[in-house]
N, C-alpha and C positions, 0 to 999 in steps of 0.2 A: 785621725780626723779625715775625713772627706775629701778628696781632693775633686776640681773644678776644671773645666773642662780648660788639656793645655797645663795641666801641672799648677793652675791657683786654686788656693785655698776661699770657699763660699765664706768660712769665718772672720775671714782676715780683712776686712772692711772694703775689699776692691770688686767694683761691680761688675755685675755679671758679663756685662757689651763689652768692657777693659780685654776680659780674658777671651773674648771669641775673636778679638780684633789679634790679639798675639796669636793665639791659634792659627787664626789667618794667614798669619805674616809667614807664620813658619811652613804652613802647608801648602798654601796657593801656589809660588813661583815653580818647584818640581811639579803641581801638578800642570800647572801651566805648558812651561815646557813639557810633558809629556804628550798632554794634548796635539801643541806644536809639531813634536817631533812624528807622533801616528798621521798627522794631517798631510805633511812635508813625504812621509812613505806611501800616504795612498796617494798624495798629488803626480809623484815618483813614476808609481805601479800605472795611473789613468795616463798619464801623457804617454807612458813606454808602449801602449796598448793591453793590458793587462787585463783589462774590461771589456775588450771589443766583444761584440753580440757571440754567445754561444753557439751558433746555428752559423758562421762563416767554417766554410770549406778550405781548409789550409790544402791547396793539392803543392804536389812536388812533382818536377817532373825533368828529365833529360830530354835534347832535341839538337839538332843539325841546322844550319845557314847555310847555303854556300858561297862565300866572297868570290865572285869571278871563278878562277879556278881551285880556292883553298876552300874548307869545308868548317866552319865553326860551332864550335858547342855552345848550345844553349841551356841554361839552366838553373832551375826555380827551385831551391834550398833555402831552410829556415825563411820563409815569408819574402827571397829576394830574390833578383834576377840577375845572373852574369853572361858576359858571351867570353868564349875565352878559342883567341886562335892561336894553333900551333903552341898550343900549352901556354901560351901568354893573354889573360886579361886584357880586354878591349875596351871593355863598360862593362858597369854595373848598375842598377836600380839602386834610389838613393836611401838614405839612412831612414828617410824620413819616412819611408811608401814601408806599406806592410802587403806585401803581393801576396793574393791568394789562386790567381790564374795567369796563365800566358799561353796564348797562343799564336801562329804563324799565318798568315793567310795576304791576298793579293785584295785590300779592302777598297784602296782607292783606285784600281783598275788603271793604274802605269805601268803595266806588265811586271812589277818586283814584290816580293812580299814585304810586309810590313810586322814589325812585331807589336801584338797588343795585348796589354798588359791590363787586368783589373787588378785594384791596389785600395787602400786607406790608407787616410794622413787627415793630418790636424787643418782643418782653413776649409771651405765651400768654396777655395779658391787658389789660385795659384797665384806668382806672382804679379801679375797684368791683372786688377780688378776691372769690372765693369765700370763705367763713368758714373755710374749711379749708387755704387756701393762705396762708402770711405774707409772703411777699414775691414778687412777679411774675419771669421769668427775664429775661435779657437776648437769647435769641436772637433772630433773625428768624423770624417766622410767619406764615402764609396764614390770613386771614379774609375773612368777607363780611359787610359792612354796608350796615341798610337804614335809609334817610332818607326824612323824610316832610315835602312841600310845604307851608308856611305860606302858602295863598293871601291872605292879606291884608298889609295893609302895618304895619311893614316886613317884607320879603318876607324867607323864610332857612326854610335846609333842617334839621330836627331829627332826631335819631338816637332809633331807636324799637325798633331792635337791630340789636346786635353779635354776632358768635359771638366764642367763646373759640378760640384756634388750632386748626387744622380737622385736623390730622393726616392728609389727603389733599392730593396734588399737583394743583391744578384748573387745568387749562389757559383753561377758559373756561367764562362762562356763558349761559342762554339761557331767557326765561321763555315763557307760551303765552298763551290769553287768561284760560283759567280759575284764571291765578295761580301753575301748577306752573315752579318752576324748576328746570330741567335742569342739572346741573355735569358738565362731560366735563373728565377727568384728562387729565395728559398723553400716555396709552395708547391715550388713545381712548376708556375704560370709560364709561357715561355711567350717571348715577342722579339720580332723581328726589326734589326735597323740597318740601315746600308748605308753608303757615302753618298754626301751630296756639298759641294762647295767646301764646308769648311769644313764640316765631322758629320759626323753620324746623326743620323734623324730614324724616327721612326716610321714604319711601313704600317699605315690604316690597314686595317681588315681586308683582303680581298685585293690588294695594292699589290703589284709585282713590276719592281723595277725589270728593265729589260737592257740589256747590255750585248753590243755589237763587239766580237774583237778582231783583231787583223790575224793574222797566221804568226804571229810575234808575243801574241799574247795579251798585247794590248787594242785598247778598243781603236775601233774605225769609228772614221769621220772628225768633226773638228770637235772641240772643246776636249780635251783626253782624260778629264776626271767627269764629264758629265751626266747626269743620270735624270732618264727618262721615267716617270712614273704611270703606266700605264691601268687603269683601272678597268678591271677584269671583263670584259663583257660589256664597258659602258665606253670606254676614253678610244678617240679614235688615233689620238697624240698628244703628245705633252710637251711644251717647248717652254727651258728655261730662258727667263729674260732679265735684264739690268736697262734700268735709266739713270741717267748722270747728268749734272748739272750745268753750268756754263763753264766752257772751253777759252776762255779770254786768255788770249796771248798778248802781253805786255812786253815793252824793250827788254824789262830785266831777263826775263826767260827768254830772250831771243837770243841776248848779247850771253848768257851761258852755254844757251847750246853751239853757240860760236866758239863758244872758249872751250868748250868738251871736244869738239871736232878739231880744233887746232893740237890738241893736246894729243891727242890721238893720232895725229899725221894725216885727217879726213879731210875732204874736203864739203864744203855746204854747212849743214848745222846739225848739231846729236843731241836731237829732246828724246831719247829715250828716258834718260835721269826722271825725266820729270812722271813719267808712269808706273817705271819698274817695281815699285812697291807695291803696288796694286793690281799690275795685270794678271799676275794667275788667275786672281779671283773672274776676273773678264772672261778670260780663254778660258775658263771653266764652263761657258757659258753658251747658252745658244745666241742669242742672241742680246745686242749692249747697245740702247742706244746715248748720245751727247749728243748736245746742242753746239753746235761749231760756229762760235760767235765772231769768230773773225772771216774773213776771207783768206782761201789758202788756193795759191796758184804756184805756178813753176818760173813764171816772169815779170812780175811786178815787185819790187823793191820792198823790203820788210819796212814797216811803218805801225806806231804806237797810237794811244785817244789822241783826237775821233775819229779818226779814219783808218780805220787795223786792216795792217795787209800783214799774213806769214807765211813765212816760207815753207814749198813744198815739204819738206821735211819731216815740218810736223803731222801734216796728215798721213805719213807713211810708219812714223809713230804712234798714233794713234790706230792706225791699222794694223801695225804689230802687236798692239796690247790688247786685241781683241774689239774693239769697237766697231761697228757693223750696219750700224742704223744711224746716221747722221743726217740730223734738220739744219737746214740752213736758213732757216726763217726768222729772222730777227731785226733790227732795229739798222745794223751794221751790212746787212748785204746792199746796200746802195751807196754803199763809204767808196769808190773810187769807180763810180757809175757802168756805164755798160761793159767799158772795157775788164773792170773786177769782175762784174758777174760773169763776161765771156768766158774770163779768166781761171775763176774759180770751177766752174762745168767744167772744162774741159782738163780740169786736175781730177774732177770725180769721175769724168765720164768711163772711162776704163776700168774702175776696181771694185771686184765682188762685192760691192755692199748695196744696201738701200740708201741712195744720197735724194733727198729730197726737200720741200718746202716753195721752192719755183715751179710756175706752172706758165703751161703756154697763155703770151699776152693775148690774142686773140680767142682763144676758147679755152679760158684755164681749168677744162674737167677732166686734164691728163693725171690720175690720180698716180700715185707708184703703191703698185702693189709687189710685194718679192714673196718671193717663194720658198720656204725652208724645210726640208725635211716632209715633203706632201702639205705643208700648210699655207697657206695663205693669209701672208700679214699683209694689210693696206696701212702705212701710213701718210698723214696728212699733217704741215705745218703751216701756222698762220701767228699774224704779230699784230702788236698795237699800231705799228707804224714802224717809219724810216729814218727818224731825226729828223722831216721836214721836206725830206727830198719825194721825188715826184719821181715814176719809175721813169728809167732815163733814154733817151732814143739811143737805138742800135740794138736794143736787147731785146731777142725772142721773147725773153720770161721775164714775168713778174713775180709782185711776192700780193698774198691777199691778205689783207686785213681783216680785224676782228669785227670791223662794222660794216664788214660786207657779208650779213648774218644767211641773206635768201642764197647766195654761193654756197655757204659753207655748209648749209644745210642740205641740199643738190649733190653737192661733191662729198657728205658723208650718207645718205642715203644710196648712192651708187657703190661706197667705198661697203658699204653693209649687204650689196646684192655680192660683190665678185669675188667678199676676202671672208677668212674663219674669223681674224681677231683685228677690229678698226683704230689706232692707236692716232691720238692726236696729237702732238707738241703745239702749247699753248704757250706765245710770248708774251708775257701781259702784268701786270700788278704795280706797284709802287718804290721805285728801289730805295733800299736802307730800311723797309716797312715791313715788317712779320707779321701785320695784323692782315688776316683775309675778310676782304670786303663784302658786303653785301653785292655789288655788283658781280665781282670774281666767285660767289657761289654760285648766282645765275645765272653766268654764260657756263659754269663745271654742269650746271642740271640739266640746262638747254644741248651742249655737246653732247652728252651720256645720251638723251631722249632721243635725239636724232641719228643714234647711231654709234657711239665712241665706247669701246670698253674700257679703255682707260685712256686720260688728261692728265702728259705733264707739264706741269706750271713752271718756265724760264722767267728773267730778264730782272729780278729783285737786287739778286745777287745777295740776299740771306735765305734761310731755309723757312717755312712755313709746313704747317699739317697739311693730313691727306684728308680723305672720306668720303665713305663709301655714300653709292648713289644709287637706289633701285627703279629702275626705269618701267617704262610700260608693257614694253614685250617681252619681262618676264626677267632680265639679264639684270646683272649686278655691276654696277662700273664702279671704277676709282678714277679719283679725281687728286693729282700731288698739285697740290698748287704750286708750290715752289721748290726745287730741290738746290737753289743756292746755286755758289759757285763751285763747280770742280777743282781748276788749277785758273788761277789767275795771281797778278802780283799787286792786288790790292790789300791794303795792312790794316782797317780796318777790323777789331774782335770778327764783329758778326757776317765780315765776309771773306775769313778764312775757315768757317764752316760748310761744309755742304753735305747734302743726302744723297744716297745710291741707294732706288729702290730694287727689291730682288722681290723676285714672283717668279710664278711658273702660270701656264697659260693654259687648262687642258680644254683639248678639243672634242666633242662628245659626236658620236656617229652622228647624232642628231641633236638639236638645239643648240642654245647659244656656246661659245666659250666660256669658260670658267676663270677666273684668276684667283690663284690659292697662296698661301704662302706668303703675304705681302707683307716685305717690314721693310722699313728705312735704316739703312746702314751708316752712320754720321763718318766722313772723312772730313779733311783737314790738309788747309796749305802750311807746309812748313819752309821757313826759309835756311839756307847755311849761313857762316859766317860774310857779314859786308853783305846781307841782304843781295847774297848769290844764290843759284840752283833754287828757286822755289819748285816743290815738287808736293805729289799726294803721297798722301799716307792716310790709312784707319784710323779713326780714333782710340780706336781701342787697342792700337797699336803705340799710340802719341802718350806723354809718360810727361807727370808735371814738373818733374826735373828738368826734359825738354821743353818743355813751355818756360820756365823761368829761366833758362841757358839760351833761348832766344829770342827774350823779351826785350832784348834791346832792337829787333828790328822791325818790333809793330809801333802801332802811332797810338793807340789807346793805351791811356797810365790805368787802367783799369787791366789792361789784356791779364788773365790766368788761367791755368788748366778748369780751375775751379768756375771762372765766367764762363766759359765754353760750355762745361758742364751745365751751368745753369741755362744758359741760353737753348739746349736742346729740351731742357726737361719744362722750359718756359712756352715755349714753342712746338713740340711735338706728340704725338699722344701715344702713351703707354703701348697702347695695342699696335704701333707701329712702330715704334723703335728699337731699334736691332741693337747688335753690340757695338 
């Protein structure tokens, strides 16, 4: 008889579905699992790299460091990278990177080599995401990462950057002496990127960084990672620049720095704390300007709202972190009358920077123009007012207001005959307010028209957008309306935000100045434990671990890594927000 699919009999009165359904039972679950088990070996083989592109260059190679005076190997075997001194293991590249190049070169011009590795690993990200990304991918991705020699003991190599996945296929890389490294894709196409602040950028067409060094190896002049972008034939200089937001010195950051100095056996007050996570990026810098919302003199008694006096100190910290352009034009420079203002000049009067914002009371067309590098910056600063106060006898200098518009436009047409780049600090807008007003776009048009290449917008004490202005004679301004607070001890979400904008300024043999490069950098007050040491930090440094480990010493029950997050993405715009 016949047998039915499954060992049943078609005769035997059991219908046909009966036996495909036993068939089933018996065959499915090994095929199942087998399915399973091939899935589980390819998923195996793709995460191990087992699939990476056919067309990667696996090189190998031996090579030399030298630690001070010992001499270390270097060495890229099976897809990794070790240094090994005196026949002992120092570092290794980790489990996770698949290295397909390394090489040695002096990138960020601190006179040491740096070791820089191209590699794939799973993530378009390390572990620090952008504040706008929440969760990292799992693909594989091409990065280049650069480490940097710890010559002293114990010896080990520290990562100083990372790119984010490179969206380019790089076959290999190759650096020169003056630090350019070359990336040729797998095509053959080859393009050039060199350091600048934080990693690597690329070089436009025709673009040739230009790099001074001392007889040490490393560069001359101030900022020691910085990098000029000269344009071949057209740029007559290039100077990088940073603006920062309001400097508000509160008792809590006073009575710290008091407490860091005792602690230390100093004597006066030690606000370094309060910058040191951020100044590299500064003294990378040509030039950094802040808005120094208090009064800082060497004899007047520190004092908190509304009448901020601090101690010399701090501006001796703020000039060790690189800060160089300081407006004193605010709301605050008449808080302890002629005597502050006297006070405060003659703390600026002495020190390398642009201090500016006062002008003389009887003919206030003493513009400050400073000089950097053969260029010519003018800046000018002006405020809404004074809290009410009337400029006070004894004092040479005044501060001008914003509805003193026939001044302002006087004193930036002169500032547009003497200097390359006219920069204004504007004190102005609504504090606690992110929305920019129709009035505060028409004094940013009417500034730009008359002269300003770029308006930055104080006194909110949250952050606000930029944007771009194109004027009559041809030039292109920006306009920050607001960059927030820098360092203050107010615990408000939206005003332990602030922006640092970064641009570079090129000056062309002829015509106007340029400004390239512009994006808003978001920082952040963070406090220590008992609402001590408020200091800066990146945001893209600030980790919501740490937001919720020091949510006990903000005042909004709302405060999170995540409100912050929204709050820039609510307030900022795409094409200017940095990381």
């Amino acid at each position: 008889m016949p047998r039915g699919f499954g060992g049943c009999q078609g005769a035997s009165g059991m219908k046909d579905d009966t036996c495909l359904k036993l068939g089933l039972k018996k065959w499915l679950p090994p095929t199942l699992a087998a399915i399973l088990l091939m899935g589980g070996i390819l998923y195996f083989l793709w995460y191990d790299g087992a699939f990476l592109p056919g067309w990667i260059n696996w090189r190998e190679s031996l090579g030399t460091y030298r630690f001070g005076e010992e001499e270390a190997l270097v060495a890229l075997l099976n897809q990794r990278v070790s240094v090994s001194l005196n026949k002992e293991q120092i570092w290794q590249s980790g489990k996770d990177c698949r290295v397909s190049d390394c090489i040695t070169e002096d990138v960020d011009h601190d006179g040491k080599n740096e070791l820089i590795l191209l590699f794939w690993r799973h993530g378009s990200f390390g572990d620090h995401l952008p504040f706008w990304i929440r969760k990292n991918d799992s693909d594989w991705s091409q990065h280049i990462g650069i480490y940097d020699w710890k010559e002293s003991y114990p010896y080990r190599l520290d990562p100083i950057w990372v790119s984010s996945g490179l969206g380019i296929e790089i076959s290999e890389l190759s650096a020169d002496e003056d630090g350019i490294v070359t990336v040729t894709d797998k095509n053959g196409r080859e393009t050039r990127w060199y350091w600048r602040t934080f990693g690597l950028m690329l070089l436009e067409e025709g673009e040739k960084p230009v790099v001074s060094r001392t007889e040490g190896g490393s560069p001359a002049g101030k900022g020691m990672k910085e990098q000029k972008a000269l344009r071949a034939g057209e740029t007559k200089k290039t100077i990088s620049f940073t603006a920062s937001g309001d400097n508000l010195i509160h008792e809590a950051i006073i009575r710290s720095a008091k407490d860091r100095a005792l602690k230390e056996g100093k004597e006066g007050y030690d606000f370094d704390f309060a910058y040191e996570e951020v100044s590299g990026f500064f003294r990378a810098h040509d030039i950094n300007f802040i808005n120094v919302e208090s009064l800082i003199t060497e004899t007047l008694p520190p004092s908190d709202y509304p009448d901020f006096s601090t101690p010399a100190d701090c501006g001796r910290a703020l000039l060790k972190a690189g800060f160089n352009a300081l407006n004193l034009s605010n709301n605050h420079i008449y808080d302890k009358g002629s005597e502050g203002i006297n006070a405060t000049l003659d703390f600026w009067s002495d020190k390398e920077a642009a201090v500016f914002g006062l002008y003389d009371r009887d003919d206030p067309m003493d513009i400050c123009v400073y000089e950097y590098d053969g260029v010519r910056l003018a800046f000018l600063g002006y405020t809404y007012g004074t809290n009410g106060r009337e400029t006070p006898e004894g004092s040479d200098k005044r501060a001008v207001y914003l509805s003193e518009t026939e001044l302002i436009k006087k004193q930036l047409e002169k500032a547009r005959r003497e200097a390359d780049i006219v920069i204004v600090s504007c004190h102005f807008g609504a504090e606690g307010s992110h929305r920019i007003t129709d009035g505060e776009r028409t004094l940013g048009r009417a500034l730009a028209g008359w002269g300003a290449d770029l308006v930055i917008g104080t006194h909110p004490h949250v952050i606000k957008d930029a944007q771009w202005i194109n004027t009559g004679d041809g030039r292109r301004a920006l306009v920050c309306y607001s960059l927030g607070n820098f360092l203050s001890s107010m615990k408000r979400t939206g005003n332990l935000l602030g922006l640092t904008l970064e641009c570079s300024f090129e000056v062309p043999k002829s015509g106007p100045a340029r400004i390239k490069n512009a994006r808003l950098i978001p920082n952040v007050t963070v406090y220590g434990p008992y609402y001590r040491e408020p200091h800066v930090k990146w945001f893209s440094d600030y980790s919501s671990k740490e937001a919720r480990d020091n949510r006990a010493a903000y005042r909004d029950i709302d405060y999170s890594y995540d409100r912050l997050t929204e709050i820039l993405k609510e307030n900022v715009s795409e094409q200017f927000l940095g990381p």
